[in-house]
C-alpha positions as CSV (number, residue, x, y, z in Angstrom):
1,X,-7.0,-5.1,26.1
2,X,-6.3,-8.3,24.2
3,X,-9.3,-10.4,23.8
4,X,-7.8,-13.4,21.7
5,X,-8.5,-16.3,24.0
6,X,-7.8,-19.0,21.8
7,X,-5.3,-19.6,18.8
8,X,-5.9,-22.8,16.5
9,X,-2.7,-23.2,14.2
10,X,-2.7,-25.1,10.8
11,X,-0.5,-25.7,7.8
12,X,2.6,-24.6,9.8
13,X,6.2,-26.2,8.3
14,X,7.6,-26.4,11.5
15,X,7.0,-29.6,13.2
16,X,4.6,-29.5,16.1
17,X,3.2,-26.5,15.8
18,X,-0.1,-27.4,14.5
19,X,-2.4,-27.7,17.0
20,X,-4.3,-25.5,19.4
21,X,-3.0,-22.9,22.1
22,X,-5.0,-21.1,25.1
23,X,-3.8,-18.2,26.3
24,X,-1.6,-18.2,29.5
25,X,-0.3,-14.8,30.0
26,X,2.0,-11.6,29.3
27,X,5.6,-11.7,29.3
28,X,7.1,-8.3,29.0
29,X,4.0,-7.1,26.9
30,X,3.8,-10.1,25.0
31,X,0.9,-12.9,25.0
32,X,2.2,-16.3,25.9
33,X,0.1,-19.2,24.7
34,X,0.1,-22.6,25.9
35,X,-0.8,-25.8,24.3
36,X,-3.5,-27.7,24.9
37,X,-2.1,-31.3,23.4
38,X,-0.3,-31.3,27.2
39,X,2.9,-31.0,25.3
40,X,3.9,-28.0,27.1
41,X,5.3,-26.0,24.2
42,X,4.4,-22.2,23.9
43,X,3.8,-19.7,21.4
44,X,4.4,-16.3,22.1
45,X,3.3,-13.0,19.9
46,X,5.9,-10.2,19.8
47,X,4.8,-7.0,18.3
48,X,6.8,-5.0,16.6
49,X,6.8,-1.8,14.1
50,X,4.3,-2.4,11.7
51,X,4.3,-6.2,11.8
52,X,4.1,-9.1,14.5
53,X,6.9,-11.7,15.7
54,X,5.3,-15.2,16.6
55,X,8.1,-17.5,18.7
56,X,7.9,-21.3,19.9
57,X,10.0,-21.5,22.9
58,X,12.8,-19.1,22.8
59,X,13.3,-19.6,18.9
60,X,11.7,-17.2,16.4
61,X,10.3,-19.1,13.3
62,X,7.3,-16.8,11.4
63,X,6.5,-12.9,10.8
64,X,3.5,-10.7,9.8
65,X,3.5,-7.8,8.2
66,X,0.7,-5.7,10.6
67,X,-0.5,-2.5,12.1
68,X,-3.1,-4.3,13.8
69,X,-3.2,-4.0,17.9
70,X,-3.7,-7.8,17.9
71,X,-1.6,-10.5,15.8
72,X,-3.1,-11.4,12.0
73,X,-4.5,-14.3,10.8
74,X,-2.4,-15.0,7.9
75,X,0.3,-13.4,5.9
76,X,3.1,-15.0,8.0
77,X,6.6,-15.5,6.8
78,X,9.5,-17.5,7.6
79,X,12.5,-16.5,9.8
80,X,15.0,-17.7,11.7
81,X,13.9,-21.1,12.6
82,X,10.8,-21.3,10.9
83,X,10.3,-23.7,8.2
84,X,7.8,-23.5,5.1
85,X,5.1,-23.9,4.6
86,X,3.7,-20.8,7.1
87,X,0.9,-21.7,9.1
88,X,-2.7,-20.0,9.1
89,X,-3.8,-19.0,12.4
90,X,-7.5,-19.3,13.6
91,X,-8.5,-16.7,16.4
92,X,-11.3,-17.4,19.2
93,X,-12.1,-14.1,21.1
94,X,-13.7,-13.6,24.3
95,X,-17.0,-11.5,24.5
96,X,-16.9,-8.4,26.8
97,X,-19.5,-6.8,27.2
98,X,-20.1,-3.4,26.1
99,X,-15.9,-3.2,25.2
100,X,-14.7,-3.3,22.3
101,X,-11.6,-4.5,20.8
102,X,-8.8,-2.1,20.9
103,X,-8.2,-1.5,17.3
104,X,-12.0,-1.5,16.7
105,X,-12.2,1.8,19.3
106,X,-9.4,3.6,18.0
107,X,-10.8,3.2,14.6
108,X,-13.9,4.8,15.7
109,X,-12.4,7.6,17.3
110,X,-10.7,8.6,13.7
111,X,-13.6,8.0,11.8
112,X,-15.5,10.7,14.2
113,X,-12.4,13.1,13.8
114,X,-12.2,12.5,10.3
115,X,-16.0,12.9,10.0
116,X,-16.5,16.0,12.4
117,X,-13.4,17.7,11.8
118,X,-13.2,19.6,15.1
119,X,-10.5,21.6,16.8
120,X,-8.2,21.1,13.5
121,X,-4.9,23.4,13.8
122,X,-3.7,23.0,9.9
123,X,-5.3,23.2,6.5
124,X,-4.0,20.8,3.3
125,X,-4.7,22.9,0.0
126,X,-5.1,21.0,-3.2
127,X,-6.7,22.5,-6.5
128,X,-8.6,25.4,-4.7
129,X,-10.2,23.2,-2.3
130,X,-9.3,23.7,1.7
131,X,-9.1,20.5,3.9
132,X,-9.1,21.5,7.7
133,X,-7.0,18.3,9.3
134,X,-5.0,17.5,12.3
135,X,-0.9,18.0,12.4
136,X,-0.8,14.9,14.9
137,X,-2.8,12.4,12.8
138,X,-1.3,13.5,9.6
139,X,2.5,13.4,10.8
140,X,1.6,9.6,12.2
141,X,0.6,8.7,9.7
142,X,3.4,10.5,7.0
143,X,7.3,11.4,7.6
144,X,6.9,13.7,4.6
145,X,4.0,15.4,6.6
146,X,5.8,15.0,9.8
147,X,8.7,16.9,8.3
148,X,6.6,19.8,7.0
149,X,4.5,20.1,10.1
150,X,7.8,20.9,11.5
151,X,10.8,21.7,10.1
152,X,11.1,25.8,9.5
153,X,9.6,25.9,6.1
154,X,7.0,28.0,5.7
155,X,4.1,25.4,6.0
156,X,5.7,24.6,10.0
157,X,5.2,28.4,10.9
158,X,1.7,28.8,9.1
159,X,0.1,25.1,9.4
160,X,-0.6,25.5,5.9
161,X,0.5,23.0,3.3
162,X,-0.4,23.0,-0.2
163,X,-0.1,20.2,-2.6
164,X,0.3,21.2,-6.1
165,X,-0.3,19.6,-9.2
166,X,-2.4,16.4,-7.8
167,X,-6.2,15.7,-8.3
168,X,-7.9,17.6,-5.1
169,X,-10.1,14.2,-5.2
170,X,-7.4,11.8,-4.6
171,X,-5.5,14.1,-2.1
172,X,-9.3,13.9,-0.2
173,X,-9.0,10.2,-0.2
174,X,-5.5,9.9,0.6
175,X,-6.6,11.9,3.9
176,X,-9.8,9.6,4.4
177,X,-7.4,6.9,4.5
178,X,-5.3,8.3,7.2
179,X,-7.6,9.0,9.3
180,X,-10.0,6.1,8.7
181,X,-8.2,3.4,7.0
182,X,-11.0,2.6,4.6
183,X,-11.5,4.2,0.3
184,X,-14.3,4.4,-1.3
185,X,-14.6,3.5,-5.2
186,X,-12.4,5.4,-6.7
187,X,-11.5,4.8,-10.2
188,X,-9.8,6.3,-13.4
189,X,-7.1,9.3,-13.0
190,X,-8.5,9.7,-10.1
191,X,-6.7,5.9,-8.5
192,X,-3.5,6.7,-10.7
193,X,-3.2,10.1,-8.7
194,X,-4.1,8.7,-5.3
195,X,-1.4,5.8,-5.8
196,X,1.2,8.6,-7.1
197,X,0.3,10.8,-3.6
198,X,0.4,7.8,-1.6
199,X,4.1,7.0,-2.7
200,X,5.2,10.8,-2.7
201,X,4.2,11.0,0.6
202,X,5.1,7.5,2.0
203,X,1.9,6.3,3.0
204,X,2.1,2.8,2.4
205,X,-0.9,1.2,3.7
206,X,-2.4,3.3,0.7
207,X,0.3,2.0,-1.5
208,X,-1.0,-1.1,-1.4
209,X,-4.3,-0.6,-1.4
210,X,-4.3,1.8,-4.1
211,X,-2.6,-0.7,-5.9
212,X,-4.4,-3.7,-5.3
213,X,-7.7,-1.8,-6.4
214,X,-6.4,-0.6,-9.7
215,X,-5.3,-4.3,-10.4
216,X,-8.9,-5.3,-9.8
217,X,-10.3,-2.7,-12.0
């Protein structure tokens, strides 16, 4: 359900473009908003894998990288017919009662698997400690997991997989991540090991953020 109702865009490059937008309606999946200076242009989000498209018209001029279910606020970059410098976009949501936003209810729903662990159907090993997870969440999340879950190695026929030579602690917060998107304060070998396992096993959400965090310590 998207609940952006109002889109205020500053700073763009590309003439025109700054001013406000309310939205109109869904083309093929995508949210079409119109602006409000009665010029009649149009904006129009276009997700895509792992990032969002934004189009004037027919012509695509900026892109975000993004796994969010609705479009970002910043980090947009020029394509196509886009021209520097890339705007910053200011978001005015509607108030449901009682719903919440998409992304904000899936996130829940991991944080409760993560957190309850029930009706699990693998086990990650790491440094003689057991972590019961789920082969669906993990494989989403990871192609190297995805392959292991199951290809005909012996970790696809058993559901067991163990990762050698890592920190047990980091491989625990790599798998917090996955399923919940948030870290909590790691730091010394333990942040060098969880950036290592988050690039060995293509997580890259973590890379970043395992990255960023060791730059701020």
């Amino acid at each position: 359900m998207l609940t952006i109702e109002q889109v205020t865009v500053s700073g763009a490059g590309s003439a025109g473009m700054n001013t406000e937008y309310r939205y109109s309606h869904q083309d093929a999946g995508r949210p079409v908003f119109i602006a409000l200076d009665r010029s009649e242009k149009h904006i129009k989000f276009v997700p895509e894998r792992r990032a969002w498209g934004m189009m004037v018209g027919s012509s695509w001029v900026y892109r975000a990288n993004s796994t969010d279910a609705e479009p970002p606020s910043d980090g947009w970059s020029v394509v196509e017919m886009g021209r520097a410098p890339q705007p910053s976009l200011e978001f005015k949501h509607r108030l449901i009662a009682g719903v919440k936003r998409p992304v904000d209810r899936a996130a829940c729903v991991l944080d409760r698997a993560w957190k309850q662990r029930k009706f699990t159907d693998a086990v990650i090993k790491c440094g003689g400690r057991d972590f019961d997870v789920h082969r669906a969440t993990l494989s989403a999340a990871s192609p190297v997991f995805e392959a292991a879950f199951t290809c005909c190695m012996q970790e696809g026929s058993t559901s067991v997989y163990e990762i050698k030579e890592s920190n047990p602690d980091a491989v625990e917060e790599m798998l917090r991540f996955i399923y919940t998107g948030q870290m909590t304060k790691v730091c010394g070998s333990v942040a060098g090991d969880l950036l290592e396992l988050a690039a060995q096993y293509d997580v890259e959400e973590l890379c970043e953020e395992a990255a960023g965090r060791m730059l701020a310590d």
